[in-house]
N, C-alpha and C positions, 0 to 999 in steps of 0.2 A: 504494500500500500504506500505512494508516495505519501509526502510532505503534507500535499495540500491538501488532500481527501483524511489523512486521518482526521478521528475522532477527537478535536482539541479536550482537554483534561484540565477542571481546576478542582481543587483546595482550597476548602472555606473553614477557617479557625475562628469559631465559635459560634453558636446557633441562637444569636441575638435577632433583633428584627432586622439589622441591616445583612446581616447573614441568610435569614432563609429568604429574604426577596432577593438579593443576589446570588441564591442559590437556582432560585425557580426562574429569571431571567436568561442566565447562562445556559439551566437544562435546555430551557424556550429554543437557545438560539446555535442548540447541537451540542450543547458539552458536555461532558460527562464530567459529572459532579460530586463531589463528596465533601459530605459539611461533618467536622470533628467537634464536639463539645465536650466540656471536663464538668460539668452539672449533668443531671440523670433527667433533664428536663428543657424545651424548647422554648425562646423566647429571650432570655436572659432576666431582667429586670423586669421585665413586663410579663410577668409570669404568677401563678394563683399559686396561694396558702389556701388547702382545704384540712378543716380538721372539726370533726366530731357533726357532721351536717352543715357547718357555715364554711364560705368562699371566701376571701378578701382579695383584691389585687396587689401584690406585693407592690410594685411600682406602678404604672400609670391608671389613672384610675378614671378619666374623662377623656373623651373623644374629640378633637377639635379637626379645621381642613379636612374635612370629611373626603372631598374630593381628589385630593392625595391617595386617599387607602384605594378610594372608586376607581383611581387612575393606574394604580397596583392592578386591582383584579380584571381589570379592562386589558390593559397590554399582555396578560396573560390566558386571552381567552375567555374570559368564565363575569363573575361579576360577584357581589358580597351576595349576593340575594337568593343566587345558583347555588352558591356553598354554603346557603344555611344560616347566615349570620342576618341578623332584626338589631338595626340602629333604633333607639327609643331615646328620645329629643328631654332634655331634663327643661322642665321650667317649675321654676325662674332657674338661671344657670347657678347664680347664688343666693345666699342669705347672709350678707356679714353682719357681724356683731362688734360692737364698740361698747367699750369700757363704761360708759358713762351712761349705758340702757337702752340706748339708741340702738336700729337697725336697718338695712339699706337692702335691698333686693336687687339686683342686678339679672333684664330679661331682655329677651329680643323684642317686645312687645311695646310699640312705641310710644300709646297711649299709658304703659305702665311707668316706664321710664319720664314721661313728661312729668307725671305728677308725683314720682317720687325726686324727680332732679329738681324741681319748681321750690319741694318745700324747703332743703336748702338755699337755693341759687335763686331764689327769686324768679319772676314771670320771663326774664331775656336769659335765664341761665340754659331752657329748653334745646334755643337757638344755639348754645354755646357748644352743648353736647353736638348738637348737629353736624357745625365745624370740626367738631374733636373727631365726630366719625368720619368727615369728608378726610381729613387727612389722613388719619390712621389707614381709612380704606385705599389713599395713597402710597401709603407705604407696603401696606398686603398687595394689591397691582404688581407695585414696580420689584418686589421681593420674591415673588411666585417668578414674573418674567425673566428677572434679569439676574437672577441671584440662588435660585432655588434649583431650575433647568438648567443652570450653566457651571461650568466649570471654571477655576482657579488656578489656573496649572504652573504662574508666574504674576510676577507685578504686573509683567505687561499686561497680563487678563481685564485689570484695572483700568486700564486705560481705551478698554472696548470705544467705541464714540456712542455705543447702544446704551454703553452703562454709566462712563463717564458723564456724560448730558445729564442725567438724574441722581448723580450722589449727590448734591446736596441739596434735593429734596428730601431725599431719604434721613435727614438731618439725622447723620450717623455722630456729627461733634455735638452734639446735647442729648441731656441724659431724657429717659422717661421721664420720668418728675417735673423737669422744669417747660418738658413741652406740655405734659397737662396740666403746668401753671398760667400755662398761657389762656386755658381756654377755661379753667373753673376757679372759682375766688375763693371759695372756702376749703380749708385744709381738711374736712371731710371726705368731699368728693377729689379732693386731688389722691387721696387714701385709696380711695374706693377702686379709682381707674387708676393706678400704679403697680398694684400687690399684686398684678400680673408679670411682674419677670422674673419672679421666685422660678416662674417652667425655664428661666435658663441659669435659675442660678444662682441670678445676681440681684446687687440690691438697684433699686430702681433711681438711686441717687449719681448711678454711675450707668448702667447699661445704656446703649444708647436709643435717641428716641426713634430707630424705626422699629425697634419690637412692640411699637404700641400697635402694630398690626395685629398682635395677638387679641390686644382687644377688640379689633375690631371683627374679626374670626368670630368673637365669642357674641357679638353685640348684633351682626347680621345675620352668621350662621347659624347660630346655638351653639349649647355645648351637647353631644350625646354620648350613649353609651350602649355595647355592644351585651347583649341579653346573652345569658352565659359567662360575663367577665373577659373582660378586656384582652385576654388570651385568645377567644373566641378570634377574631380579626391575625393572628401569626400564625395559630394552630388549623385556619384556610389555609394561609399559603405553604407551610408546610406540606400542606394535605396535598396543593397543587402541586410543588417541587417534587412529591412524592409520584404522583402521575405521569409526569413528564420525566422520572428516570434520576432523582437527586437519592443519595444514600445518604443516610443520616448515622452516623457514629457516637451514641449519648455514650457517657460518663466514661470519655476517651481524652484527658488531658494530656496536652504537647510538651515537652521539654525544650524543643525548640524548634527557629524556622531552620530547614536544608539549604544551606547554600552551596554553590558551586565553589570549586577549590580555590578558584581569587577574589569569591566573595562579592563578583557583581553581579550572579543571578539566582533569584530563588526558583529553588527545585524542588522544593516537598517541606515535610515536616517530618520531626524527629518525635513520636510517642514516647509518654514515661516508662512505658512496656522498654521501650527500646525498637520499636516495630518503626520500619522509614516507608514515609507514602511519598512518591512522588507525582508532579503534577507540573503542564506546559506554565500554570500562573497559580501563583496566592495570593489568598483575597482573606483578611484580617479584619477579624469582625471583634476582635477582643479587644480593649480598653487601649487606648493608640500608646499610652505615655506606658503603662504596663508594659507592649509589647515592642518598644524603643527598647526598654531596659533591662527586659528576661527574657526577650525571646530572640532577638539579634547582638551581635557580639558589639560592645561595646563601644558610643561612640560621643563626638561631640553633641550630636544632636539627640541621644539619651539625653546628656546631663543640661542638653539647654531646654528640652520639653519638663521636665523634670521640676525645673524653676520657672517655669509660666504658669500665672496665675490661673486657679481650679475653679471649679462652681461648687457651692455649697454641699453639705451631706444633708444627712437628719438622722433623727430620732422616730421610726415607725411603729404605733402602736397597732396592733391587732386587737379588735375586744370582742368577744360573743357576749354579747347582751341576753340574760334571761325576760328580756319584756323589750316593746316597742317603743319607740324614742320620738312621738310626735312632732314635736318641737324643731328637732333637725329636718334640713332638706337633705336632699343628696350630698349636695355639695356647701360646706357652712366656710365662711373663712373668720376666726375671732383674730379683729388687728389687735396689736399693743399701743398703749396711750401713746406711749415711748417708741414711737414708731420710725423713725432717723436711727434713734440710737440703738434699738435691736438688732438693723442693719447692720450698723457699724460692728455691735459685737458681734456678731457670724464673720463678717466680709473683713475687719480689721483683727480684731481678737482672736478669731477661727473658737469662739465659744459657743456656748448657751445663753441666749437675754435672758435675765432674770424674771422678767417676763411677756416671752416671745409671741410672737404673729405666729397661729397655725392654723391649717387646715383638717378639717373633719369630715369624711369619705361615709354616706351611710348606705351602699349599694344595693339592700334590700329594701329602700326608697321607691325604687325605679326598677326592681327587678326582685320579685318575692323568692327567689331560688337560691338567690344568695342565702338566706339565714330558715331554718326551721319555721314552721308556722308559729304566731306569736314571739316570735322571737327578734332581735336585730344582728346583725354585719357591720361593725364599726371600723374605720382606719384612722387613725389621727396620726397626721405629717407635720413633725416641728423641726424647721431647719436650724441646721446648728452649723458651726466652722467643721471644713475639712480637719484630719489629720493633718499633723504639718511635714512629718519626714515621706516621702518620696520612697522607699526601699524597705525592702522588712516586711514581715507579719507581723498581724495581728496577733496579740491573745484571745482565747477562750475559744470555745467549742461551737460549732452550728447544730441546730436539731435537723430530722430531715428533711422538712420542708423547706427549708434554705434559708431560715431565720433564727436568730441569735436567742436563747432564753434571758432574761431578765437579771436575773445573778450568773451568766456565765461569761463575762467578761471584762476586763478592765484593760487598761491603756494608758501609758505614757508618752507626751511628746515635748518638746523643747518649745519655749516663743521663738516669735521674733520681734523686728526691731518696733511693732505697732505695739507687742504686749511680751509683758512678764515670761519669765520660764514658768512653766503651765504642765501640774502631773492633774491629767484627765482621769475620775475615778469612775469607768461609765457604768457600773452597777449603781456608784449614788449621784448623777447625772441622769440616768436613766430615772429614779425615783422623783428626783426635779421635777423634771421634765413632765411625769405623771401626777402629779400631786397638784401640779400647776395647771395642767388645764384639768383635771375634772374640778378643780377649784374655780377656774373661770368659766367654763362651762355651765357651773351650779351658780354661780352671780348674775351672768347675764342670760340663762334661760329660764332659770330655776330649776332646772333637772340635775339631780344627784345621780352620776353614773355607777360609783364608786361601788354600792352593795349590790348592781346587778353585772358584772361582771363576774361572767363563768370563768374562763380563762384566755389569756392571751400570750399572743407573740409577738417577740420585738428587735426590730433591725437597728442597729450601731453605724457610726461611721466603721469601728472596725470590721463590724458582721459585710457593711457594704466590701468591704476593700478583700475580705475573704473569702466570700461565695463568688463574687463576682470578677476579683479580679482590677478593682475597680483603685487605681490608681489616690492615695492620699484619700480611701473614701466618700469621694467626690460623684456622686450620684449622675451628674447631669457631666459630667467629661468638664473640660476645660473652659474658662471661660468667655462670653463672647463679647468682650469689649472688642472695641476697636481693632486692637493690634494683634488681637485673635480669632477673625473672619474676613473673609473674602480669599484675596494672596496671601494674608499673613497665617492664615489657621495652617495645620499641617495639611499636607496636598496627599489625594486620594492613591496617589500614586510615588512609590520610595525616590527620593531623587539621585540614587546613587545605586539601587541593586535595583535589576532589572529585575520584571514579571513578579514585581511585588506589588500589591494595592492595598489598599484602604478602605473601611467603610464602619459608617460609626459617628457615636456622639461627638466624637474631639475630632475630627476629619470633618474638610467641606461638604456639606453646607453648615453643619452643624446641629443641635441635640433636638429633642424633642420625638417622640414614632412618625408623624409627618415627615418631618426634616429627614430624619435619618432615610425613610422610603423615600423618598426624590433622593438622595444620596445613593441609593442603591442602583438607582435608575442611570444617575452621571456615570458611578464607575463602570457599569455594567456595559456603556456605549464606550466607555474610555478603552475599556480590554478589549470589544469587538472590534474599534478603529485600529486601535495597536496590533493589533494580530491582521487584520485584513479583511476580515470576515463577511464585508459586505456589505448587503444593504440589511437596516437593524429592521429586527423581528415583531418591532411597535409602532407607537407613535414617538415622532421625536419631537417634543414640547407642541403638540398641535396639528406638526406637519407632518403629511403622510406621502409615500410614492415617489412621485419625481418631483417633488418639491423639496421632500426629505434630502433625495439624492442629490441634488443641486445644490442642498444648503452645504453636504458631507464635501463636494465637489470645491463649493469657494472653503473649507476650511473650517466649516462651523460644526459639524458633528460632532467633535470632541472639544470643539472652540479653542482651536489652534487660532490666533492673531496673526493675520497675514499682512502687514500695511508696507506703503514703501519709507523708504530711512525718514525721506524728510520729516513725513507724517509721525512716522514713529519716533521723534526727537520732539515733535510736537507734544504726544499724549505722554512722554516720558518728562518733561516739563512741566504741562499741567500737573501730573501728579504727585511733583518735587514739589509745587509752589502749594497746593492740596496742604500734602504733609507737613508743608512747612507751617502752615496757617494753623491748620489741628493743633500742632506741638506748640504754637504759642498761644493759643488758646487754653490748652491746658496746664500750659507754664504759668499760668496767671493766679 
């Protein structure tokens, strides 16, 4: 069999979401596929705790960009509705609670929104929200188009003229915060629409303001949820990869990537067995900064992903409720009065606020199958600071389900130069943490959770960083300030050893189950161009056929920048004087 007719062959390390959609992609478009995982279970983080009749979602637990997953099961053939999966739309998407008794409803429903923005903001604060949604829905536009479809693969990327014309709309140099100062007066509602960039991580004093697209996701689209638990939506495309010919390898951890003997092309992986697979490309669906620095031999760019700044952890509570919990929606968010400074201590401190912003998940709200009859499904998510050392394990033990018990672990880490040397003791952090929202839970609902928990489980930053692999326990990968998306994030593709890629939370485009499925979609075209493979097996952001092929033709398939010198000295200029303006901005 020549060259060209074989059966091309990859290797997929880990069976995360960006794993089994680039798994099922690749099968799509002829490969023979085999996806490795070191958990006994698919998904990664986005994966179910089932125990004694109750479900929770370990990790994500809300559905947003719905059209993203649609765009998954579409290019694959099939559709969410063909494999069985029922979106069910939550309203209102929240209910938050404020310290001082007050509560705020947050719907797509615009007559519900007038008159709960009104009672705050006054009779024109309506109109205010109005604008807040025109731009936000400016930033989701030009974020899907130009950012999400596309690839990074150099600065020059940056300097697209499709993309460049629009950064600074996308006002990527101001933070959320101060853009929805712009449009609401009261520190209320600037609360209200902020405490959405906790989904990358960060605090909203720093992230920049085009992630308010996510509000605007939640504000037009809704937020929904996948009947079955959020796994329901990976455990399709598994189902699909599985159809089309992907082998799946559970609780089969690597030792390392194979490389070739000078070390510029990878060739397989090396099992802890000691068993070598080999394979034409690998495709790294494990924690990016993790697999810098135990899975390839040592380098500068380990130790420089190493020190770029992470996205938060948390503290995951599981509770089975012996009785139903009225009072909560699906989705509850309690802010802290101390709402600046909570940030700070996560994002500066890498602590616990002493009393933090968190979120309360109640999935048999919206879906009776989660929890026993009369009974409830609780998750409560309080973000806390990363671990600070980079290398090492965790202490203490995981139960099976792939979360931490309550007394089984503790943890030491060093400050730094924001805060004190710091011994983290997470058995009595973990009691904090507990004590303190059913304590605020019991103030601003009245409900006493505390005597109707049956039992639970509870995830760590350590637990994160030990099941999952998850570098400095950092939940959501790296973070996405500025200097850590678009050309600057790490590129989905090794820049130095061949038929290695990327895909994943810290990889372009970056975190979120959306993000990361359009990330699976970029690499998956990025390996098809690089190998030769032809014309792709979907749609490419919209275009299909011989418009596709004409885009692949001027250079745009894998958004290779084709311009000539002069031009290209041009958009290399703009983008010096760009950065230069950013860094004095922020010099300030």
């Amino acid at each position: 069999m020549s060259e060209t007719t074989r059966q091309k062959t990859a290797i997929i390390i880990g069976a995360g979401v960006g794993g089994v959609a680039t798994a099922a992609r690749l099968a799509k478009a002829g490969f023979k596929v085999t996806v490795v995982e070191k958990n006994d279970f698919t998904g990664g983080r986005c994966s179910l705790i089932h125990r004694d009749g109750f479900r929770f979602d370990q990790g994500p637990s809300l559905l947003l960009l719905p059209h993203l997953f649609a765009e998954t099961y579409r290019d694959l053939d099939t559709s969410l509705e063909a494999e069985g999966i029922t979106l069910v739309k939550c309203e209102p998407n929240y209910h938050l609670w404020f310290g001082d008794g007050e509560s705020f409803e947050l719907s797509t429903d615009l007559a519900r929104m007038k008159e709960e923005i009104e009672k705050w903001e006054g009779k024109d604060g309506f109109e205010r929200y109005l604008g807040f949604l025109q731009e936000s829905h400016r930033h989701y536009e030009l974020s899907v188009t130009h950012v999400l479809r596309k690839n990074f693969t150099s600065l020059l990327s940056m300097a697209r003229p499709s993309f460049l014309r629009h950064l600074l709309a996308l006002h990527p140099f101001e933070s959320i915060y101060s853009r929805a100062s712009k449009y609401f007066w009261t520190e209320r509602l600037r609360r209200v629409f902020t405490f959405g960039s906790m989904y990358m991580g960060m605090s909203p004093f720093d992230a920049p303001g085009t992630y308010s697209l996510l509000q605007y996701t939640e504000l037009a689209e809704g937020i929904w949820y996948p009947l079955g638990g959020f796994h329901k939506v990976i455990e399709g495309i598994v189902r699909i990869g599985e159809r089309l010919g992907v082998t799946y390898r559970l609780s089969t951890p690597i030792s390392r990537i194979l490389l070739s003997s000078d070390n510029t092309t990878a060739t397989g992986v090396v099992l802890t067995t000691g068993e070598t697979l080999t394979a034409d490309v690998v495709i790294c669906n494990a924690d990016l900064v993790y697999a810098y620095a135990s899975l390839l031999p040592p380098s500068p760019s380990a130790r420089s992903l190493a020190k770029r700044a992470a996205s938060c952890s948390s503290i995951s509570f599981y509770w089975a409720l012996d009785q139903p919990v009225p009072a909560l929606a699906a989705h509850n968010i309690f802010l802290a009065d101390e709402y600046r400074e909570s940030f700070d201590s996560i994002f500066k401190q890498h602590l616990i606020p002493k009393k933090p912003s968190f979120y309360v998940n109640v999935p048999s709200r919206v879906d009776p199958s989660a929890a026993p009859e009369g009974k409830e499904a609780v998750v409560v998510l309080v973000p806390v600071g990363h671990l600070l050392e980079s290398s090492g394990s965790s202490d203490g033990g995981s139960n099976s389900n792939g979360s931490i018990s309550a007394n089984g672990t503790a943890a030491t880490h060093k400050g730094t130069s924001d805060s004190p040397s710091t011994t983290q003791d997470w058995p009595s952090l973990i009691a904090h943490a507990r004590s303190t929202v059913l304590a605020t839970i019991l103030a601003r609902t009245g409900v006493d959770l505390s005597a109707a928990i049956l039992h639970e489980s509870v995830n760590t930053p350590p637990s994160w960083k030990e099941v999952f692999n998850l570098d400095r326990g950092a939940i959501l990968g790296l973070s996405h300030s500025f200097f850590n998306v678009l050309s600057f994030r790490p590129k989905t593709k090794h820049p130095k050893i061949g038929s290695l890629y990327f895909v994943g939370a810290s990889t372009h485009p970056g975190t979120g189950v959306p993000i990361v499925l359009a990330g699976a979609k970029v690499v998956s075209q990025q390996i098809l161009g690089d190998l030769g493979c032809g014309e792709m097996p979907w749609s490419e952001g919209g275009k299909t056929g011989v418009a596709a092929k004409r885009g692949r033709e001027r250079g745009s398939g894998i958004d290779e920048v084709q311009v000539s010198p002069v031009l290209s000295w041009v958009h290399w200029t703009v983008l010096v004087l760009l950065l230069a303006v950013m860094l004095g901005v922020w010099a300030r």
